[in-house]
C-alpha positions in Angstrom: 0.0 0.0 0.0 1.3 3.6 -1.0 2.2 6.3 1.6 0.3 9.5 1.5 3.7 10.9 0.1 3.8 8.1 -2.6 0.5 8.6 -3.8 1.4 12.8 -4.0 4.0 12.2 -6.2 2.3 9.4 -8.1 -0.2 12.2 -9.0 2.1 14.7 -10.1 3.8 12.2 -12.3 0.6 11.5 -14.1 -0.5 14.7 -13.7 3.1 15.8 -15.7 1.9 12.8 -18.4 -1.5 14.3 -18.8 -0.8 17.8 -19.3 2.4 16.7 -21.6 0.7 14.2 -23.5 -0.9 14.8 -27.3 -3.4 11.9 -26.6 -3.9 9.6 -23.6 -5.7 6.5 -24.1 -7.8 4.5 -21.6 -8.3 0.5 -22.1 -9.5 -2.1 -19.1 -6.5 -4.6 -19.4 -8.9 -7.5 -17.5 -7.8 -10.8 -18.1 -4.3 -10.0 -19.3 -1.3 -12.1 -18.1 2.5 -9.8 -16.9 3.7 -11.5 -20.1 1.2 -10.5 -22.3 1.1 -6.4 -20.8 5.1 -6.8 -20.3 4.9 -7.2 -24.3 2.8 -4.1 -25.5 5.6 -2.2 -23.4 8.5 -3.7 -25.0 6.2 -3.0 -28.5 5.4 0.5 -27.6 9.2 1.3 -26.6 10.6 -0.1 -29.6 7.8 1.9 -32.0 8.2 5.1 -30.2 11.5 6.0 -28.8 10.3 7.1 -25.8 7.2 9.1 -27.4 4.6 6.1 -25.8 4.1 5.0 -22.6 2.1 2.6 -20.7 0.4 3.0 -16.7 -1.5 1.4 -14.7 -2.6 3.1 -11.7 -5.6 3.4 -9.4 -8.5 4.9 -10.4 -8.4 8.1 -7.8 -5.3 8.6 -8.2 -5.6 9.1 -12.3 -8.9 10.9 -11.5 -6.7 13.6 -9.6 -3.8 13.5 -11.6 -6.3 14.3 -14.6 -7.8 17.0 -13.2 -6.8 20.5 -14.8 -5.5 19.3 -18.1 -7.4 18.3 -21.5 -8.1 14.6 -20.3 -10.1 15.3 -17.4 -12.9 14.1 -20.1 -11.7 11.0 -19.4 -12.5 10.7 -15.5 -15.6 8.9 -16.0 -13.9 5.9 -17.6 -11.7 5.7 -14.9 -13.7 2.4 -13.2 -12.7 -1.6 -12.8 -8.8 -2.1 -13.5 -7.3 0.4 -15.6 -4.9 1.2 -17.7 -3.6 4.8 -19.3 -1.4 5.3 -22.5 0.1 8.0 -23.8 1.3 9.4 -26.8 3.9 12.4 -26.7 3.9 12.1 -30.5 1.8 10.5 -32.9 -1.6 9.8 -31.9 -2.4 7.5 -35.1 0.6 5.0 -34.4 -0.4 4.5 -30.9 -3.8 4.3 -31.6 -2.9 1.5 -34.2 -0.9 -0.3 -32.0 -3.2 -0.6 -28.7 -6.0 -1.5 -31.8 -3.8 -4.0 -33.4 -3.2 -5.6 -29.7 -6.8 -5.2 -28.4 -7.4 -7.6 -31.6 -4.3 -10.2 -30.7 -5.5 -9.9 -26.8 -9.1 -10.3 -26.7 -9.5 -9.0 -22.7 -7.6 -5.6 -23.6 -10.5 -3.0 -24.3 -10.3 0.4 -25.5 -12.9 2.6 -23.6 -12.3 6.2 -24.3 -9.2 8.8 -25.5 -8.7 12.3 -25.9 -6.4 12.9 -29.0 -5.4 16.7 -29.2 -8.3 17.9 -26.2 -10.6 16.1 -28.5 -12.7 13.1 -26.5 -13.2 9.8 -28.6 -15.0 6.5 -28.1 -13.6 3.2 -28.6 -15.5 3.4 -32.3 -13.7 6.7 -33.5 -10.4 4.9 -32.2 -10.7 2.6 -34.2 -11.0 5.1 -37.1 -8.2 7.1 -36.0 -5.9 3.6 -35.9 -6.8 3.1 -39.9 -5.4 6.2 -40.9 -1.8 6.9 -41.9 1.2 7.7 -39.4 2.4 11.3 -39.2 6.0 9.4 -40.8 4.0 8.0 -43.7 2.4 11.2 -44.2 5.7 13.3 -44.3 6.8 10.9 -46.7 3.9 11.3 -48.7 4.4 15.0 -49.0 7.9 14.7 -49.5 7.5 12.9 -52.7 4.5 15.0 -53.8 6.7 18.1 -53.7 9.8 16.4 -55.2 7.9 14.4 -58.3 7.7 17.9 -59.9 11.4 18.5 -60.3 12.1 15.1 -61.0 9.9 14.9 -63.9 11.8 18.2 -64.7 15.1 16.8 -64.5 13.7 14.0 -67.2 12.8 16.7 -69.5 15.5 18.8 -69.8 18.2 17.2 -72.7 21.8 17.6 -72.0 24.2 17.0 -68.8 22.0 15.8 -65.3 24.4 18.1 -63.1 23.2 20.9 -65.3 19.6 20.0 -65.1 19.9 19.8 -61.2 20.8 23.2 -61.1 18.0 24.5 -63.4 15.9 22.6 -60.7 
């Protein structure tokens, strides 16, 4: 059992995560095995580089901790055994992954998020997991804006280092 001075700076922790965080997922992990939950970490690590993270924590002490910032929406969902994950970066490539394992792990349930102070329900997650990472995206746009000059560079006769300069 937690001290009273544990469970302060438990709070502020979360709190820090929830005011920090560009989207904060909540899922009910019932069921699961360490293995299994041990897993999504190791998952979420190697994906994000330190831009995901996974908690479990009591309920009052995420209601508290999410008081003040964009996820207090998200206090209602805090009931049964919980879990909280967040996404310092891309919202779409979390929300893929915790989809993606939800499907694999048939106890692990999405119930809510707030992407960006926006509140979704397990059905718009869903959604937001089939669109494309913010890395595909760039990368996307990145040849968009280069398939101009290329075609350019094909166009123009003579020597390519010349051409390249033209571009």
């Amino acid at each position: 059992m937690l001290t009273r001075s544990q469970k302060e700076v438990e709070v502020a922790e979360l709190h820090d995560r929830f005011t920090r965080a560009t989207s904060v997922f909540v899922a009910e992990y019932r069921g699961l095995d360490v293995a299994s939950v041990d897993a999504l970490r190791a998952k979420m690590r190697a994906a994000g580089a330190g831009a995901f993270e996974y908690r479990v924590a009591k309920n009052t002490l995420l209601r508290r901790a999410a008081e003040g910032s964009t996820s207090a929406a998200l206090v209602e969902h805090f009931t049964g055994p919980t879990a909280v994950a967040f996404s310092f970066g891309d919202p779409a490539k979390l929300a893929k992954m915790l989809v993606e394992y939800g499907k694999d792990k048939e106890p692990f349930k999405l119930r809510a998020a707030v992407v960006e102070g926006h509140a979704l329900d397990a059905a718009e997650i869903a959604v937001l997991a089939t669109r494309a990472a913010l890395d595909e995206l760039r990368g996307k746009l990145i040849g968009i804006l280069q398939a101009p000059a290329d075609q350019l560079e094909r166009l123009v006769p003579g020597d390519r280092h010349e051409a390249r300069i033209l571009v």
